[in-house]
C-alpha positions in Angstrom: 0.0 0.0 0.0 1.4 3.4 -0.8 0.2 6.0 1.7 0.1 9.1 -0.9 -1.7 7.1 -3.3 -4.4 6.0 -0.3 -4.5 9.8 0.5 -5.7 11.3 -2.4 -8.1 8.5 -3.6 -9.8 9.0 -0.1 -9.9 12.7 -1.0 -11.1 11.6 -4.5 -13.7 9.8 -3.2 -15.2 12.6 -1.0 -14.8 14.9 -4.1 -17.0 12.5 -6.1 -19.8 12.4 -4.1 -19.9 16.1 -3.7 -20.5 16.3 -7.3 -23.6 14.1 -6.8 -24.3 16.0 -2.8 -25.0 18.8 -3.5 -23.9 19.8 -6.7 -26.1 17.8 -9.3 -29.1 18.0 -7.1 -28.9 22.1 -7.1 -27.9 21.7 -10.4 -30.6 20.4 -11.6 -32.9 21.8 -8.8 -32.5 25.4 -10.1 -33.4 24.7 -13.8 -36.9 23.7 -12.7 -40.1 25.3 -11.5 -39.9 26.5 -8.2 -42.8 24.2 -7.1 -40.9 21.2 -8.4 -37.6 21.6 -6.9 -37.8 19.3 -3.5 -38.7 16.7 -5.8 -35.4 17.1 -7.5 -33.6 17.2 -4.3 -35.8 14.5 -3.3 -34.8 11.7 -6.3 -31.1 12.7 -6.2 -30.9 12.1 -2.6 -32.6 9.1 -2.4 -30.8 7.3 -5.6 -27.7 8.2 -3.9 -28.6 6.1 -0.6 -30.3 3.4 -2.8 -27.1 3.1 -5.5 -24.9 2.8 -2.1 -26.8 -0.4 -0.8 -27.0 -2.2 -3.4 -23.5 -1.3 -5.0 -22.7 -3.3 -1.4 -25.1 -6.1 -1.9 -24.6 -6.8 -5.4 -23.4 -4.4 -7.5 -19.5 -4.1 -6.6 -19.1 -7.7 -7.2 -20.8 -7.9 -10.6 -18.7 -4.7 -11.5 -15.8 -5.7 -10.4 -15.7 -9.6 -9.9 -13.5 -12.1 -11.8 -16.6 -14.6 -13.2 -16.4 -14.6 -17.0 -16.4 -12.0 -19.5 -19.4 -10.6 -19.6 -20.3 -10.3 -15.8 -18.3 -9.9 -12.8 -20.3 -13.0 -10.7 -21.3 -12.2 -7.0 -17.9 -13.7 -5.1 -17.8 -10.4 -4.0 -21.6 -9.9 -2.9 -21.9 -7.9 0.2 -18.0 -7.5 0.3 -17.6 -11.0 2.0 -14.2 -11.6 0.3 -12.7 -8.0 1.4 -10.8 -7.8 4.2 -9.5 -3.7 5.7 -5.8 -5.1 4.3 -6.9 -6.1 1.2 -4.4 -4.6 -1.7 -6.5 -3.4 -5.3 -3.1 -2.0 -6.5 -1.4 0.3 -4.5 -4.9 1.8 -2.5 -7.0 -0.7 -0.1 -9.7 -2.5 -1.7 -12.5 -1.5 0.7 -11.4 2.4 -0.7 -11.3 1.0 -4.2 -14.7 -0.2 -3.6 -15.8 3.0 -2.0 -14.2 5.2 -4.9 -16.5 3.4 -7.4 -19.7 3.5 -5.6 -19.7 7.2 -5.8 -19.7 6.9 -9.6 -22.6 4.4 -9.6 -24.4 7.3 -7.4 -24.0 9.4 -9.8 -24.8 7.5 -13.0 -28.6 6.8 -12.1 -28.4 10.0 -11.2 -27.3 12.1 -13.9 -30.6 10.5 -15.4 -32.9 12.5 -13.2 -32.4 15.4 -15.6 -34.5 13.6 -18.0 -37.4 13.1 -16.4 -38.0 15.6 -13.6 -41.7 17.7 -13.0 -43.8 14.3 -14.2 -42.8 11.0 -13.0 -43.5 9.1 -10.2 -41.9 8.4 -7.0 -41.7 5.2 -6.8 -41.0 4.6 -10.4 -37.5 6.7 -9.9 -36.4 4.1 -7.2 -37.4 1.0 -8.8 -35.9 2.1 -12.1 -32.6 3.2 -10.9 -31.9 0.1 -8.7 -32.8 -2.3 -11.8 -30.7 -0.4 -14.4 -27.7 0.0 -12.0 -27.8 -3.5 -11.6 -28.5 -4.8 -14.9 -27.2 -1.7 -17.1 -24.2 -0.1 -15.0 -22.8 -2.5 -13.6 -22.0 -5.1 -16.5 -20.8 -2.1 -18.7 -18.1 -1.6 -16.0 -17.5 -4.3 -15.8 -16.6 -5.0 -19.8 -14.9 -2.2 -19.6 -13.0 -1.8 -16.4 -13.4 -4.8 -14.6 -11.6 -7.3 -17.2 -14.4 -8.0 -19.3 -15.9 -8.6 -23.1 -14.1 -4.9 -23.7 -11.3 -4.9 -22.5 -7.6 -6.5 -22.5 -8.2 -7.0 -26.5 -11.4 -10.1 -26.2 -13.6 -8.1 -28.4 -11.0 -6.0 -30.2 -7.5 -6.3 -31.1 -7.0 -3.1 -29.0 -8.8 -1.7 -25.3 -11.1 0.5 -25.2 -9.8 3.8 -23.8 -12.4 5.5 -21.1 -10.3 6.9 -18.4 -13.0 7.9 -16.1 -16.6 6.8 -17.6 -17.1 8.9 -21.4 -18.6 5.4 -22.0 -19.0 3.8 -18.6 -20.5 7.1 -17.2 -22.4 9.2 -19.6 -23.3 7.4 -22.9 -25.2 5.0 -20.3 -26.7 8.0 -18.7 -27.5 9.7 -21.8 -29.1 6.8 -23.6 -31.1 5.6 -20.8 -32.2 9.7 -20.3 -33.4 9.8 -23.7 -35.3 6.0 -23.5 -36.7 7.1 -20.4 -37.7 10.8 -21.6 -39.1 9.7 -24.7 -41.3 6.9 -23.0 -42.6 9.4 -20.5 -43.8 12.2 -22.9 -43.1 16.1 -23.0 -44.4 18.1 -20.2 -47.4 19.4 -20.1 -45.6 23.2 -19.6 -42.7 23.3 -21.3 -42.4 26.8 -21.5 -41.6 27.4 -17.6 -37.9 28.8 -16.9 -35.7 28.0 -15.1 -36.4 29.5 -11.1 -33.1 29.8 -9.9 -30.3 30.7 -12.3 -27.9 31.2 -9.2 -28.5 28.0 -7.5 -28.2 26.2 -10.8 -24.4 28.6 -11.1 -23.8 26.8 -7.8 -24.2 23.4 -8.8 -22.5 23.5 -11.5 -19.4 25.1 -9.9 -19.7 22.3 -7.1 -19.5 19.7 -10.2 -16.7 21.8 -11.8 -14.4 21.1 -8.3 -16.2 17.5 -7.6 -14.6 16.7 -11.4 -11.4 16.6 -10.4 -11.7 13.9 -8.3 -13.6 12.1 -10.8 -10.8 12.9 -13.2 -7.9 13.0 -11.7 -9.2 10.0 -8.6 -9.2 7.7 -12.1 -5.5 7.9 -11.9 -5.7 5.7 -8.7 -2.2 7.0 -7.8 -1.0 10.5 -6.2 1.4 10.8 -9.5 1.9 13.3 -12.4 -0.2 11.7 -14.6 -3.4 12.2 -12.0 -1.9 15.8 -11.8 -2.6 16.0 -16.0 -6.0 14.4 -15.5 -7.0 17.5 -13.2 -5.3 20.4 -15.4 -6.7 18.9 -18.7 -10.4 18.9 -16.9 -9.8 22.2 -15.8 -9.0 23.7 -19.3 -11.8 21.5 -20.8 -14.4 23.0 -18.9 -13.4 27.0 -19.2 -13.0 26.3 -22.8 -16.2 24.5 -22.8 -18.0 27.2 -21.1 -16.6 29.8 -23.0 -16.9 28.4 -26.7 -21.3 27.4 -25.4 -21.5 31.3 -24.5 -19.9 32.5 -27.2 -21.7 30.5 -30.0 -25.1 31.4 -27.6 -24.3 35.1 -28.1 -23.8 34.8 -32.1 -26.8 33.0 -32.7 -28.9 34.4 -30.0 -27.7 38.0 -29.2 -27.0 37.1 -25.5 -25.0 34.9 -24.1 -26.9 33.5 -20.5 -25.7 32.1 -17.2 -27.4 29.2 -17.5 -25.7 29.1 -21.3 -22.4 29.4 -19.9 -22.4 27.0 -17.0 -24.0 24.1 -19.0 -21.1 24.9 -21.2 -19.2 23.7 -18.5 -20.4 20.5 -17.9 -20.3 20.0 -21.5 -16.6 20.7 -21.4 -16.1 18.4 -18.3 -18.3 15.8 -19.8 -16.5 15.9 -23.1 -13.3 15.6 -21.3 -13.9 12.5 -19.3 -12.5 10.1 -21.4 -10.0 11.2 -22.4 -8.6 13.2 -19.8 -5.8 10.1 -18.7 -4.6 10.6 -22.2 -4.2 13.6 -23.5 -2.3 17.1 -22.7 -3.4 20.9 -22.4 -3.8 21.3 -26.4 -6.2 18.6 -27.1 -7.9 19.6 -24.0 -8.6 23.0 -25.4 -9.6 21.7 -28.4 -11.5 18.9 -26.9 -13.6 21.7 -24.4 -14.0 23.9 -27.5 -15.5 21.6 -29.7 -17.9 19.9 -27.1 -19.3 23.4 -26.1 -20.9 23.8 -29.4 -21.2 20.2 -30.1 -23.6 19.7 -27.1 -25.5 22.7 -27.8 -26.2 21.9 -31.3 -27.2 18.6 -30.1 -29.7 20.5 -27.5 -31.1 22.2 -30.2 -31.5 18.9 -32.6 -33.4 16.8 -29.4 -35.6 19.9 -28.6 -36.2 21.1 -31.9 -36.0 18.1 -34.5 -36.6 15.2 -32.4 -39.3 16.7 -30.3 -38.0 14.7 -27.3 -38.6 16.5 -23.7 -34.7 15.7 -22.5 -36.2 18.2 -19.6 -32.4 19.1 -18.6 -30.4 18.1 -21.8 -28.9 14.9 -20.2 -28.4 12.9 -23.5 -27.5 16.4 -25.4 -24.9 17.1 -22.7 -23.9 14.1 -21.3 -24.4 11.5 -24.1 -22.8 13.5 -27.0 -20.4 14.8 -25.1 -18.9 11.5 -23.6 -19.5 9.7 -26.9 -17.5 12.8 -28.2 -14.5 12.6 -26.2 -14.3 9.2 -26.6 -14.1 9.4 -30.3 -11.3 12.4 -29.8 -8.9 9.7 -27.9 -9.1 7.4 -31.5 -8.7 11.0 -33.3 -5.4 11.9 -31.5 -3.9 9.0 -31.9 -4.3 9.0 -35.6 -2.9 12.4 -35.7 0.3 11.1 -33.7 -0.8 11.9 -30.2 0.1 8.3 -29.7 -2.2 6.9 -26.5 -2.2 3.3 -28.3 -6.4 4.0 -29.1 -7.8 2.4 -32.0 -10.7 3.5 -34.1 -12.5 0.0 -34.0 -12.5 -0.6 -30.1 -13.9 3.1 -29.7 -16.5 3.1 -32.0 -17.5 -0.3 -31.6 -17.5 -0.2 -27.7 -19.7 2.9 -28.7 -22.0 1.2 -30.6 -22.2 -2.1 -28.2 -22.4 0.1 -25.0 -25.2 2.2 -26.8 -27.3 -0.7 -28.2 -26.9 -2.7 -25.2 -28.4 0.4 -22.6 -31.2 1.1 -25.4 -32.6 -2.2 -25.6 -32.1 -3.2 -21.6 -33.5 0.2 -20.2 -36.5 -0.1 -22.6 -37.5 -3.1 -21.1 -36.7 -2.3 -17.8 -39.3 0.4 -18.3 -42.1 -1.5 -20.2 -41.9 -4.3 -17.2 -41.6 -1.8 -14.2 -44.7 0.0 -15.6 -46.8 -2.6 -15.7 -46.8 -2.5 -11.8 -46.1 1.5 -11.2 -47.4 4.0 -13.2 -44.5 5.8 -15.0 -46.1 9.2 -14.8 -47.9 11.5 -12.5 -51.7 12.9 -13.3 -52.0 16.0 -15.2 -53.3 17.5 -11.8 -50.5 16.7 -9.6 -47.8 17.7 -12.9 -49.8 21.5 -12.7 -49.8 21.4 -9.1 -46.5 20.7 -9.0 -44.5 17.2 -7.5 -42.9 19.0 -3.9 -46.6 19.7 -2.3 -48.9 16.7 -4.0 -46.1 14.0 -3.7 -43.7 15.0 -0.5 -46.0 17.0 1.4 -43.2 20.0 1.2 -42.3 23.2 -0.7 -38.9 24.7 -0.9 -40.5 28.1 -0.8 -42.9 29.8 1.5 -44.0 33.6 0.5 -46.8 34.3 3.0 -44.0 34.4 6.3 
């Protein structure tokens, strides 16, 4: 064990969940309706103590196990065969284990986004638990747990996804999109978004949480987890900068709400590729994924007529399935990282068709027991009062 490299996987790991606690929830908690934002606060909350549970029960070990190729197996079910001295490298397993559970908070998560202002309760918990299982958990494991993508099975070369443009947001995306188009727009669509400022909050919590997503990937305290961090940090400004600028030419103004989801773009984008590349293709990485991602926004609101309520797919999707494709592009241009332009797009396309056909399912059988979405009524009325007895605001005292 290497005390530095225990250290700042700890700190990592704290970092991580902040991004989830409290930065996505007032991230996405700002861009609704005021009378909706509890409920936002609400599913992010309660995915992240339901992914935590079950990432002990089952999930870890099917992530992260040793069965075959395409599963992990549950030898590692409720952490039975973990002991406080066990070695995953040069960190303990146990903080291994507890590293990776905040990024299966904050995949079912991310999905919120999608779906906020009409769906049930009850449907939120049920579907998050079954896709983390039966989604999240084998696509880590193909991809960073040994499996059907990785160590050349499928492919003659890995996939490179340092810290989840695959694992992370083209599941999240996908599933967004599924789950938003199975639901239906809103019946208001029109609404803005409350609380600019809180939403400017959130997203700076995420900017900061990112590194430890980033740069934690590294599992060492080492130079290369140092580049993970700088490259994330110029993705995102560039991110946010190239979103508000291309919001001001084609709109007259460029927005705080613009700017900032510029940043996640940016951060999104940069993902993974950020254990592989330098400042340069960071820049152009960031750049690129500002206006990629808003186009994309514009083509799902506008084209596809889907109600992405929060731009998950647009955001997250394109810009992980972007990054991903920017590793295979530098490597062709000489930025040697060893990438290959068959593992990335075909773990692309496998990762993609596999979460589309498995979350549409999942939703088809889970609604035949919960109803996916709320009445018109309670939708008007708003989800914080008619389904949590709460509201964040109170005018009359």
């Amino acid at each position: 064990m290497v005390g530095a490299d225990t250290a700042w996987i700890m700190v990592a790991t704290t970092l991580v969940l902040f991004m989830t606690l409290p930065g996505l929830a007032l991230f996405y908690g700002g861009l609704v309706r005021s009378r909706n934002v509890l409920s936002v606060f609400m599913q992010t909350y309660s995915i992240a103590c339901l992914m935590s549970v079950i990432w002990l029960v089952v999930g870890y070990s099917i992530a992260f196990g040793s069965a075959n190729s395409l599963w992990g197996g549950l030898g590692k079910a409720f952490l039975i065969t973990v002991e406080s001295d066990s070695l995953s490298g040069t960190i303990p397993e146990i903080l291994f284990f507890a590293f990776q559970m905040t990024f299966a908070i904050i995949t079912p998560a991310l999905i919120v986004g999608a779906y906020v202002e009409r769906i049930t309760f009850n449907f939120v918990l049920w579907f998050s638990a079954i896709w983390m299982i039966f989604v999240y958990c084998p696509v880590v494991h193909w991809i960073w747990g040994g499996g059907l993508l990785s160590n050349g099975q499928l492919f003659s070369t890995n996939v490179y996804d340092f810290a989840g443009g695959i694992v992370v947001h083209e599941t999240a995306g996908i599933a967004a999109l599924t789950l938003a188009f199975c639901l239906g727009p809103r019946k208001d669509q029109n609404k803005p978004p409350h609380n600019p400022g809180i939403v400017m909050v959130g997203a700076a919590m995420l900017w900061v949480g990112w590194f430890g997503f980033n740069g934690g990937s590294q599992l060492a305290s080492d130079g290369s987890a140092a580049m993970a961090i700088t490259v994330t940090h110029l993705s995102a400004a560039c991110g946010s900068l190239s979103w508000a600028l291309w919001e001001k030419i084609k709109y007259g103004k460029a927005s705080l709400v613009g700017i900032v989801t510029g940043t996640i773009a940016g951060l999104a984008s940069i993902t993974p590729a950020s254990g592989f590349v330098g400042p340069l293709e960071a820049v152009i990485i960031g750049t690129t994924g500002g206006i990629l991602c808003q186009e994309a926004v514009n083509i799902v609101r506008n084209y596809l007529k889907i109600d992405d309520t929060l731009d998950v797919f647009a955001v997250h999707g394109i810009g992980g399935i972007f990054g991903t494709i920017m590793i295979a592009v530098f490597n062709t241009l000489g930025f040697t990282n060893g990438a290959s332009w068959q593992s990335q797009l075909g773990s692309i396309v496998i990762v993609g068709v596999y979460t589309l056909v498995v979350t549409l399912i999942i939703i088809k059988l889970i609604n035949i027991f919960i109803p996916l979405r709320v009445s018109r009524e309670v939708e008007s009325e708003g989800l914080d009062l008619q389904i949590h007895g709460e509201r964040a605001y109170d005018f009359t005292s």
